[in-house]
Backbone bond lengths (Angstrom), bond angles and torsions (degrees), N, CA, C in turn:
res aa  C-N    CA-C-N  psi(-1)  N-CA   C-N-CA  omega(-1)  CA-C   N-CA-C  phi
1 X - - - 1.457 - - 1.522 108.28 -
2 X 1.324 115.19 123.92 1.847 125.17 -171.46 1.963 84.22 -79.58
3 X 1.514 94.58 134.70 1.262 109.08 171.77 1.509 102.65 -104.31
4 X 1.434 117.00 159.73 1.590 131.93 -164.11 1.437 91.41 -116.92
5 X 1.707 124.87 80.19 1.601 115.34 176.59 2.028 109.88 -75.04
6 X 0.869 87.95 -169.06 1.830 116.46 -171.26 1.795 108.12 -68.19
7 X 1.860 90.37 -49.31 1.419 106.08 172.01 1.855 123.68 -55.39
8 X 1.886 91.18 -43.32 1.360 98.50 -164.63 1.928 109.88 -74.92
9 X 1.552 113.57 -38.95 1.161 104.84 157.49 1.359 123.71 -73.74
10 X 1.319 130.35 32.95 1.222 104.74 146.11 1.036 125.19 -110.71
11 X 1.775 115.14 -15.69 1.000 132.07 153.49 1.791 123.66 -33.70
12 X 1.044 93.95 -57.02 1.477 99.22 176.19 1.122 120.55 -59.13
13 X 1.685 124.89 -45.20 1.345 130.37 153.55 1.207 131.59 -32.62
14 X 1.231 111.65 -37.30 1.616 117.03 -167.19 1.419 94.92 -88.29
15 X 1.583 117.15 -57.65 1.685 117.96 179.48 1.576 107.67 -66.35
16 X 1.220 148.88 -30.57 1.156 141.75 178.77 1.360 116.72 -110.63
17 X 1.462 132.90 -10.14 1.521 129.56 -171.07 1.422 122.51 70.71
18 X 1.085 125.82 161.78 1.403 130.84 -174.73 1.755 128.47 -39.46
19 X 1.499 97.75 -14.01 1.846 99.14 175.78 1.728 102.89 -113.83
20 X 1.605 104.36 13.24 1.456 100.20 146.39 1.913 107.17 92.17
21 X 1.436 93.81 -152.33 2.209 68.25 -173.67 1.788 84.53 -106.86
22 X 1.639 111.83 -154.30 1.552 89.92 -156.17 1.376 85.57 -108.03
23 X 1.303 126.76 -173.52 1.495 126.81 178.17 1.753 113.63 -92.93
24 X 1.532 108.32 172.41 1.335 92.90 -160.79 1.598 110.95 -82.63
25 X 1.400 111.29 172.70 1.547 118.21 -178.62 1.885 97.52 -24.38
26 X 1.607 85.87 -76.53 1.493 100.65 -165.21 1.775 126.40 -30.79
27 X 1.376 92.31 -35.61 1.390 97.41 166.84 1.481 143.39 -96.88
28 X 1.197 99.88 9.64 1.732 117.35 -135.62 2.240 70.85 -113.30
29 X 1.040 147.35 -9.58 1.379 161.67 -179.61 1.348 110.05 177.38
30 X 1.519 107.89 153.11 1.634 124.15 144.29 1.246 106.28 -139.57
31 X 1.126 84.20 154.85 2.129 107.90 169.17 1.306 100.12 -136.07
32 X 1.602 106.53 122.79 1.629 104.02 161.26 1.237 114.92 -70.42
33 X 0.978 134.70 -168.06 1.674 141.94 -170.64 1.461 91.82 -105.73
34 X 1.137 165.73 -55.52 1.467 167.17 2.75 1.577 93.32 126.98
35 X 1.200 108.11 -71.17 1.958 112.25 -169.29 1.112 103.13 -105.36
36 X 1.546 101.23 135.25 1.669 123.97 161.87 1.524 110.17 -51.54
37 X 1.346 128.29 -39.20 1.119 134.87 -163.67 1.769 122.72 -60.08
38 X 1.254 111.92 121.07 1.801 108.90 -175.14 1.052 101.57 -92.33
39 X 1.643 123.10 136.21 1.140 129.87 166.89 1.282 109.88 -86.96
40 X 1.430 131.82 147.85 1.788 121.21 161.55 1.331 93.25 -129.67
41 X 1.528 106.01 161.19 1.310 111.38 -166.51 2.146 85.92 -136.58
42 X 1.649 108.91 112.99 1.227 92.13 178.52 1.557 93.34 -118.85
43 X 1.708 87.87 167.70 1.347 105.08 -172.15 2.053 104.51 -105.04
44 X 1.105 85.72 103.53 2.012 91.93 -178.28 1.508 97.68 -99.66
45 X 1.035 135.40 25.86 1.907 146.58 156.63 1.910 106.78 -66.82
46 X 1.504 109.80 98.25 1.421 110.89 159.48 1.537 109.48 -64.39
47 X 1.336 105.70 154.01 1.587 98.39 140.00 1.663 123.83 -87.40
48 X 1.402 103.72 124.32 1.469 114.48 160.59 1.341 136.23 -45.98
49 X 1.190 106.39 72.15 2.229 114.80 -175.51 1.567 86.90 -84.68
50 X 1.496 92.12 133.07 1.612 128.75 146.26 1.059 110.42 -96.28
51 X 1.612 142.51 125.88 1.282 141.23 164.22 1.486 105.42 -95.65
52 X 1.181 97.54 150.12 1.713 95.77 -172.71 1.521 102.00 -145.26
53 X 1.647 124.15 153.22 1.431 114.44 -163.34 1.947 92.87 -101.22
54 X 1.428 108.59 172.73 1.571 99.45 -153.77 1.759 105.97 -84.65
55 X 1.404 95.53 4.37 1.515 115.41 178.86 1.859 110.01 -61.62
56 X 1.503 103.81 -32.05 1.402 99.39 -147.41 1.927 95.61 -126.45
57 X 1.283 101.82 27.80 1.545 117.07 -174.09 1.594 104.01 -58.66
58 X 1.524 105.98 -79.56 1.716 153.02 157.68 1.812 86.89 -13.72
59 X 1.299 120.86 -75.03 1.311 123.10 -155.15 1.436 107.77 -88.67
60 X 1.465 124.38 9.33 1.632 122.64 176.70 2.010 85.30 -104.64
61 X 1.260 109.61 -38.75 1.551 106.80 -160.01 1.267 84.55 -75.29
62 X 1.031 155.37 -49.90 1.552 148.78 -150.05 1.897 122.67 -96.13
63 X 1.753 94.41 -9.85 1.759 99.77 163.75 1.303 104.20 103.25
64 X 1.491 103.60 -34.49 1.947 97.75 -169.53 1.658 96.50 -82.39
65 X 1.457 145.11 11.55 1.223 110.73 129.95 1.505 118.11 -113.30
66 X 1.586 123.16 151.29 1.708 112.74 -162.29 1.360 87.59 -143.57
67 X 1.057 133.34 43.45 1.479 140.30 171.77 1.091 145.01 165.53
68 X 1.499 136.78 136.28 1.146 134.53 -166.63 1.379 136.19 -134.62
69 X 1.306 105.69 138.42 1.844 94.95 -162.75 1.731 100.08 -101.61
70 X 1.341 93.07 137.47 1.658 106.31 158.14 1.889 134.04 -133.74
71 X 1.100 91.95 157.93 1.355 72.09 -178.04 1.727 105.46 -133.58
72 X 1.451 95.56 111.84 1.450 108.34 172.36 1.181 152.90 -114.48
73 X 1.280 134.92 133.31 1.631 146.31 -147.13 1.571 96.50 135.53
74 X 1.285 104.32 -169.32 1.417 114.23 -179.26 1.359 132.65 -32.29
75 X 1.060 106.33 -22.28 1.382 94.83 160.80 1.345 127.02 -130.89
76 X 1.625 101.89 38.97 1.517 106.05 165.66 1.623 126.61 -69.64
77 X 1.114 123.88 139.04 1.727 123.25 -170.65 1.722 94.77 -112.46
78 X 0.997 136.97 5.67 1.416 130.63 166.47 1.700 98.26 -101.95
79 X 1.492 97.70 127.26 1.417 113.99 165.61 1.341 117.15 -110.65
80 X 1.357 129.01 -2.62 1.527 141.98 -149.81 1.564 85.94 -117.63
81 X 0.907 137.20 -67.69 1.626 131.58 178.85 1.426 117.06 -37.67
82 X 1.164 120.30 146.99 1.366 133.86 170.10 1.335 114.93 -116.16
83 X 1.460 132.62 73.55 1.656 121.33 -169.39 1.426 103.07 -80.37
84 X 1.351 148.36 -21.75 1.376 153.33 143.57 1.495 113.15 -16.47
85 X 1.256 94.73 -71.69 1.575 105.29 -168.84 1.659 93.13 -78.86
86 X 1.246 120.39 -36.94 1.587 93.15 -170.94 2.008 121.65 -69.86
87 X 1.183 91.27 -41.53 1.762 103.11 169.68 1.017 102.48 -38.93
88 X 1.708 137.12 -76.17 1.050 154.34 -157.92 1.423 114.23 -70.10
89 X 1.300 124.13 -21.44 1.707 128.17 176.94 1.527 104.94 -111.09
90 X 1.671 118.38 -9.86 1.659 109.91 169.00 1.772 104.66 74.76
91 X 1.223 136.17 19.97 1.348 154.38 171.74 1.700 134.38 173.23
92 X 1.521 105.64 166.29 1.000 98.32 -174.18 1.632 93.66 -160.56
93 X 1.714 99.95 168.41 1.502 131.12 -170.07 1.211 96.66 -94.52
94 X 1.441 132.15 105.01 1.619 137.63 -177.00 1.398 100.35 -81.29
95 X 1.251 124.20 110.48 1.544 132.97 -178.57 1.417 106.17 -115.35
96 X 1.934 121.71 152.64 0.969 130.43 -176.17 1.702 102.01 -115.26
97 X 1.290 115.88 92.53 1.812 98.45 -149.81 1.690 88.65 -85.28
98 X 0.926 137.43 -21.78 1.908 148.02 -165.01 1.590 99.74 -67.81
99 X 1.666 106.32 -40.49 1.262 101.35 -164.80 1.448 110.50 -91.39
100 X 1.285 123.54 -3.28 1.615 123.72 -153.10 0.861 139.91 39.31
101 X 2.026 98.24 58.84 1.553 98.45 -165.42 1.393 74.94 -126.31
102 X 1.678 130.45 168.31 1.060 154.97 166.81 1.474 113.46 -68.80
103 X 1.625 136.88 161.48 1.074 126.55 162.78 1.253 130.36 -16.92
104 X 1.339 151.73 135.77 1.325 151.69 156.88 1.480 127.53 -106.71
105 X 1.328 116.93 -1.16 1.607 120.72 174.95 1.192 96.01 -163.78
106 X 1.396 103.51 167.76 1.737 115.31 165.22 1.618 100.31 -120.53
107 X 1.024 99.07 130.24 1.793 113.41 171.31 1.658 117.71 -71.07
108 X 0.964 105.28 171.80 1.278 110.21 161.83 1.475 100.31 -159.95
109 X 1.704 125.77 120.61 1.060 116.85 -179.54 1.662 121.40 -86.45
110 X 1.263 133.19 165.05 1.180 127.83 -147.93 1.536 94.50 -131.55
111 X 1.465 122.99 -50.72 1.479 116.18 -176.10 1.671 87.71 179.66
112 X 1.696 116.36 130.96 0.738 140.79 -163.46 2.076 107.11 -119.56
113 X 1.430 119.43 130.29 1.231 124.84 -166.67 1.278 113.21 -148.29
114 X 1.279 103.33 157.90 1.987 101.33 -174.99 1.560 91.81 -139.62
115 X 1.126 101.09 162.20 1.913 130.00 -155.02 1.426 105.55 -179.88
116 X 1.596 79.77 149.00 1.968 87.08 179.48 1.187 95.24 -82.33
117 X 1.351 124.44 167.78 1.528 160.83 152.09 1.608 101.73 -28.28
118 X 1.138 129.53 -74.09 0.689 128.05 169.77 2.050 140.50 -52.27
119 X 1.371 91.96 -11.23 1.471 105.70 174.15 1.553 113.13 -109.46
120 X 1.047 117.00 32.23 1.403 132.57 -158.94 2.376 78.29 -100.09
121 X 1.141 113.80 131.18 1.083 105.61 -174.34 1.958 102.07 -148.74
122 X 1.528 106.65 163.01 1.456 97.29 178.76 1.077 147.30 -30.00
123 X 1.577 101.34 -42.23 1.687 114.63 -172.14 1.887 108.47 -70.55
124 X 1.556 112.29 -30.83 1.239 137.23 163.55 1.733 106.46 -49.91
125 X 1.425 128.61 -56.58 1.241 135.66 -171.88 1.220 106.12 -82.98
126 X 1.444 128.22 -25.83 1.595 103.13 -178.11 1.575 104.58 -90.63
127 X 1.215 120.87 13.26 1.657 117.11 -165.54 1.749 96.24 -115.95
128 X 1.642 104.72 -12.93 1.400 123.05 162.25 1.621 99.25 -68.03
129 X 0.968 144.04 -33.78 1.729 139.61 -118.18 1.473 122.44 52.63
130 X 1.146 108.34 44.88 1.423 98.50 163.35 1.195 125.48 -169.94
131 X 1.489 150.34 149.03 1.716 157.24 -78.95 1.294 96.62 -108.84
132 X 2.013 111.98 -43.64 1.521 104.37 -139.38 1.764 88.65 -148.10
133 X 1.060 126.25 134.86 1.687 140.13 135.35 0.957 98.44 11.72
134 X 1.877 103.74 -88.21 1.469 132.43 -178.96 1.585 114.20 -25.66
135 X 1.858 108.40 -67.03 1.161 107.08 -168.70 1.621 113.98 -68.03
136 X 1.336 130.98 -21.07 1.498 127.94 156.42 0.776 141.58 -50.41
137 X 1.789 108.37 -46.05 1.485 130.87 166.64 1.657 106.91 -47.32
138 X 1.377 122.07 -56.27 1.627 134.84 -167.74 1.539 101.09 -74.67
139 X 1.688 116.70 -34.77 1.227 106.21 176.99 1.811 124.10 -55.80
140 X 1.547 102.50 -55.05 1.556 127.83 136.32 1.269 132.94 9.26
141 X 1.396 111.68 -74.66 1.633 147.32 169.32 1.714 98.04 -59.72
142 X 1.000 130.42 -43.02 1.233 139.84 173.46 1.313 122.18 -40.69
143 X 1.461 106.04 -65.02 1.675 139.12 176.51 1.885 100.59 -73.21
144 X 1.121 108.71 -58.59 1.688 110.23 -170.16 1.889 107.07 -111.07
145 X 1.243 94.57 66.71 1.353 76.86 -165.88 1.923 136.98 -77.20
146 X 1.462 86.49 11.85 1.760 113.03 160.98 1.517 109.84 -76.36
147 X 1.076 115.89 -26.50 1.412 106.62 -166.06 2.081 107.24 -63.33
148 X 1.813 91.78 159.94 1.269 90.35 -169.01 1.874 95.03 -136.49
149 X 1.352 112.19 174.36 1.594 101.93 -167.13 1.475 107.99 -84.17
150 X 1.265 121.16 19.39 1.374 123.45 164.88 1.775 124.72 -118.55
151 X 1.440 91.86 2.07 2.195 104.37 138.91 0.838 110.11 -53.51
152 X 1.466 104.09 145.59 1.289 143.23 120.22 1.627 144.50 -30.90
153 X 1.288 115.17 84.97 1.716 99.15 -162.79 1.824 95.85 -98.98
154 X 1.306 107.25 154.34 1.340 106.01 162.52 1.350 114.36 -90.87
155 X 1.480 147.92 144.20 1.423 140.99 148.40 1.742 124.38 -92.98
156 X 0.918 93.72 131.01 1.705 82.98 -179.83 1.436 99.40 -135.81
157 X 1.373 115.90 126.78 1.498 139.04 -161.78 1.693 103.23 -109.44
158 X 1.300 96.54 118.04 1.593 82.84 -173.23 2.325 90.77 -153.92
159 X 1.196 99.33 -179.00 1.398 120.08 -161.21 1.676 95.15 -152.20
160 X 1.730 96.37 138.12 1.015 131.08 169.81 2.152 110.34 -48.38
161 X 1.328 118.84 118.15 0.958 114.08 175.73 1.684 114.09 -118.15
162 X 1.036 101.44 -27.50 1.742 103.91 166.11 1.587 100.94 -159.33
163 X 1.487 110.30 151.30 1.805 122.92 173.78 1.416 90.75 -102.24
């Protein structure tokens, strides 16, 4: 069984771009012999980018962090993420876009949740990697720094599936 590594999609990325390489003849149309009619078969599949800051590389590859909060609409400050495509495809390509490094893991998301800002609480921060509410919340403020404690954060819980 041909495995799909970390390396090989990015490969494809770089030679084909973000909707990937193209599909084969066979699928790409048919015509029966019988009907005039062309079938096309398109592929509307993004790839799922996670952007991640180069702070939190170390602690996504190593497990002690397994989740991440965002908060999106108007005053989201990540443009490199795709939370659309990732919900909806159940993973994603954990990218460091600041550092100019290429993908570094593949995700696999686990269960995805939304909470205000303000209900953002310990058990939430240590599954972030880190001690305190507090220190998530400020980490947070950092990234979105409009946000107020009556946002909306998204969580998306996910696990290391390949480095």
């Amino acid at each position: 069984e041909a495995s799909y590594s970390v390396a090989s999609m990015l490969q494809d990325l770089h030679s084909h771009g973000p909707s990937g390489p193209p599909l084969p003849i066979y699928l790409q149309t048919h015509q029966a012999s019988l009907q005039p009619a062309v079938h096309k078969v398109v592929n509307t599949a993004r790839t799922p980018y996670l952007d991640f800051a180069p702070d939190f590389v170390e602690a996504i590859c190593s497990g002690s962090k397994r989740a991440t909060a965002r908060c999106p609409g108007p005053k989201d400050t990540d443009f490199t993420s795709d939370l659309e495509a990732i919900i909806s495809q159940g993973w994603a390509l954990a990218t460091c876009s600041s550092s100019g490094k290429d993908g570094f893991a593949v995700l696999r998301v686990d269960k995805v949740e939304r909470r205000r800002f303000d209900a953002i609480d310990d058990e939430l921060a240590g599954i972030e990697g880190m001690a305190t509410a507090k220190e998530l919340q400020d980490v947070l403020l950092l990234f979105y720094p409009r946000m107020t404690a009556e946002d909306i954060v998204t969580v998306v819980h996910f696990h290391v599936l390949q480095r």
